[in-house]
DRENDREN-675427 format. One record per residue (C-alpha): x, y negated, z; chain. Coordinates in nm, 2 decimals, always signed. Layout:
REM residues N
X / Y / Z / A .
...
This chain:
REM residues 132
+7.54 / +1.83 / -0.61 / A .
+7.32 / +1.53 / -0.50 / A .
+7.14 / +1.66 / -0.21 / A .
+7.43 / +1.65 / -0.03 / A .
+7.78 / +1.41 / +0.06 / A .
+8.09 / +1.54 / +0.25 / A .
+8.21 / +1.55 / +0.56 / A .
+8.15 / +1.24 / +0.76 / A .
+8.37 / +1.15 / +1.05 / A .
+8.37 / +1.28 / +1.36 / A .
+8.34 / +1.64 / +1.17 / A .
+7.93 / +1.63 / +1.10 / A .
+7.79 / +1.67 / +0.72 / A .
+7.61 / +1.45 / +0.58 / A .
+7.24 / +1.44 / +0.50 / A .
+7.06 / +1.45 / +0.20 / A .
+7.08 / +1.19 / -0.03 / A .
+6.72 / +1.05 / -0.16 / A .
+6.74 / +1.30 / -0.46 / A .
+6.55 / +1.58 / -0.55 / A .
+6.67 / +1.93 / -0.68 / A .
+6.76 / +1.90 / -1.03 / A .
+6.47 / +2.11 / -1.25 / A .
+6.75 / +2.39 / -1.34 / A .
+6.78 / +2.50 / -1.01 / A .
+6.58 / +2.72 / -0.87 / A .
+6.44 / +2.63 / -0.58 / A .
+6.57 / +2.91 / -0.35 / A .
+6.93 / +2.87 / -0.45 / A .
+6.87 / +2.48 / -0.41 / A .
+6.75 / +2.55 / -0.04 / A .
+7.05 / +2.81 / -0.03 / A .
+7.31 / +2.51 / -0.09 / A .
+7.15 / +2.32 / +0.15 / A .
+7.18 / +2.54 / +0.42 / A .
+7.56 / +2.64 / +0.34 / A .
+7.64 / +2.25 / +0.34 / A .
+7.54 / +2.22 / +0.70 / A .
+7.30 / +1.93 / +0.68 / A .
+7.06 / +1.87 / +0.95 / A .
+6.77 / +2.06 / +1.00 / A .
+6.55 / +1.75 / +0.98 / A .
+6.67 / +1.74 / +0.63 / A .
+6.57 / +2.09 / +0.52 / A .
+6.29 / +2.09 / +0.67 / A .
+6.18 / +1.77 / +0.52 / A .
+6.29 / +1.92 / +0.14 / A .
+6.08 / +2.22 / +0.25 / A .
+5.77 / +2.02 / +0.30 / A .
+5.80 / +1.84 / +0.01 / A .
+5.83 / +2.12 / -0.19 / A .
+5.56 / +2.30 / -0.03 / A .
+5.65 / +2.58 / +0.21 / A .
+5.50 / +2.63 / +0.44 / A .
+5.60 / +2.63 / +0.76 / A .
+5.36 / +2.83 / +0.98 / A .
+5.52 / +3.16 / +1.15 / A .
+5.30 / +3.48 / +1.05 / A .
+5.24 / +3.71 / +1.32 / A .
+5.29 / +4.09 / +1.22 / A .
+5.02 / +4.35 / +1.31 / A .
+5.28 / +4.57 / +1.57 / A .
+5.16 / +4.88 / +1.44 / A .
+5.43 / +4.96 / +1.15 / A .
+5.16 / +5.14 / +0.95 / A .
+4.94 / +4.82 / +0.94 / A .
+5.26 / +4.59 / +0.89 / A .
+5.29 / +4.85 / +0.55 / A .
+4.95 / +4.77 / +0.46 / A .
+4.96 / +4.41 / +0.51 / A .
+5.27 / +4.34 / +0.33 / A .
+5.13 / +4.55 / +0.01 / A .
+4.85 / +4.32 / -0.02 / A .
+5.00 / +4.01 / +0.11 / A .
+5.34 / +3.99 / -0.06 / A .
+5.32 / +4.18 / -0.44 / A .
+5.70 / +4.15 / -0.46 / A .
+5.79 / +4.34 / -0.17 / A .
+5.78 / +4.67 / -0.34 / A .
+5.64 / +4.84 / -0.66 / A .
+5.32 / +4.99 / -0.52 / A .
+5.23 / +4.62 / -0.39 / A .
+5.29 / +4.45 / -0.73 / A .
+5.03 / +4.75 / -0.88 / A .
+4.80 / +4.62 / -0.65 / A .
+4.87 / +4.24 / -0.69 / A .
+4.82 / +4.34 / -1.10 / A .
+4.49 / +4.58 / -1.03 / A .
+4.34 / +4.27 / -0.85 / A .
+4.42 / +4.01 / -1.07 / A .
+4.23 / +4.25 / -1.34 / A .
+3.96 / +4.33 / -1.18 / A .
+3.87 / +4.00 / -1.10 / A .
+3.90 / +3.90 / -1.49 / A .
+3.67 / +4.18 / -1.57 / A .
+3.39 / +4.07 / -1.33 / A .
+3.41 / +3.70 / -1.45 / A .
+3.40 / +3.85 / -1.84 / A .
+3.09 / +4.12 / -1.78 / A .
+2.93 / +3.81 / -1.55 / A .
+2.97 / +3.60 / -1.85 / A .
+2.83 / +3.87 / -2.13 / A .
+2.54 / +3.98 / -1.95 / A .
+2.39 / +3.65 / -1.99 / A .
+2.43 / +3.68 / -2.36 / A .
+2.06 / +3.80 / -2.51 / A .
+2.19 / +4.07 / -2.69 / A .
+2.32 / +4.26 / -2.35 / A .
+1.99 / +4.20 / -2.13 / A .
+1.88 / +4.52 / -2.03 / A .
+1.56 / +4.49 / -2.07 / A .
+1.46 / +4.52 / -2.44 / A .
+1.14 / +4.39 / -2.50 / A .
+1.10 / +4.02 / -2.60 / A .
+1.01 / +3.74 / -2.34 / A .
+0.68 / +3.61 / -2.43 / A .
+0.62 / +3.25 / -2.37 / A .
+0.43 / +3.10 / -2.08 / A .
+0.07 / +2.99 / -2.15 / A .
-0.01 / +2.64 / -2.21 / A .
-0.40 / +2.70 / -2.10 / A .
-0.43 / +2.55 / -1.78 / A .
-0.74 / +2.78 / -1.69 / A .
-0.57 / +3.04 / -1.42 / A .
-0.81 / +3.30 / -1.54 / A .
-0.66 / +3.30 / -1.93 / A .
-0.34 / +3.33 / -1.77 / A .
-0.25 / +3.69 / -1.60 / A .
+0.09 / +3.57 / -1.43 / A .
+0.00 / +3.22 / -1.28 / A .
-0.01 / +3.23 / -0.93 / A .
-0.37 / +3.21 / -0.76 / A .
């Protein structure tokens, strides 16, 4: 692998090497060899952030039944119910940004009757709608 180099003397393991994880490895087992290897934390840390974890810790809600809650609508692959609503979501907002984009299409307006065009006559009192 070329993230990594063997034992050094003195019995640490080396470091990683300038490369980056070759595209048929996924990234987790990538991280996984890393960590088995023993390289220094500096080093996995700095592979994380360049691969973009993140790095923040996430507090829990310490009631359990909120904790359920959160991770069904923070984290769809934590169980079956959560990935329904990671899918319902994702839906949902497609069909708002499709009706928002037909309702401005003529044919859908509401109201039926034709728009009649604004008055050219600049005399207010020919023209019912301009503002007095």
């Amino acid at each position: 692998m070329t993230a990594a180099t063997g034992p050094r003397p003195g019995g640490r393991r080396g470091t990683a090497v300038g490369g980056r994880r070759p595209d048929p490895v996924p990234d987790d087992v990538f991280l996984d060899e890393l960590v088995f290897y023993e390289l220094e934390p500096a080093a996995i840390d700095e592979y994380r952030r360049s691969e973009g974890h993140t790095t923040e810790k996430v507090s829990w809600p310490a009631d359990a039944r909120l904790r359920r809650i959160w991770t069904v609508f923070e984290f769809p692959e934590t169980s079956r119910v959560a990935f329904v609503v990671a899918v319902w979501s994702v839906l949902m907002t497609l069909l708002s940004i499709i009706l928002f984009c037909v309702e401005t299409l003529p044919a859908y307006h509401a109201d039926p009757s034709p728009r009649r065009p604004e008055s050219r006559c600049t005399d207010p009192s020919a023209n019912p709608r301009a503002e007095r």
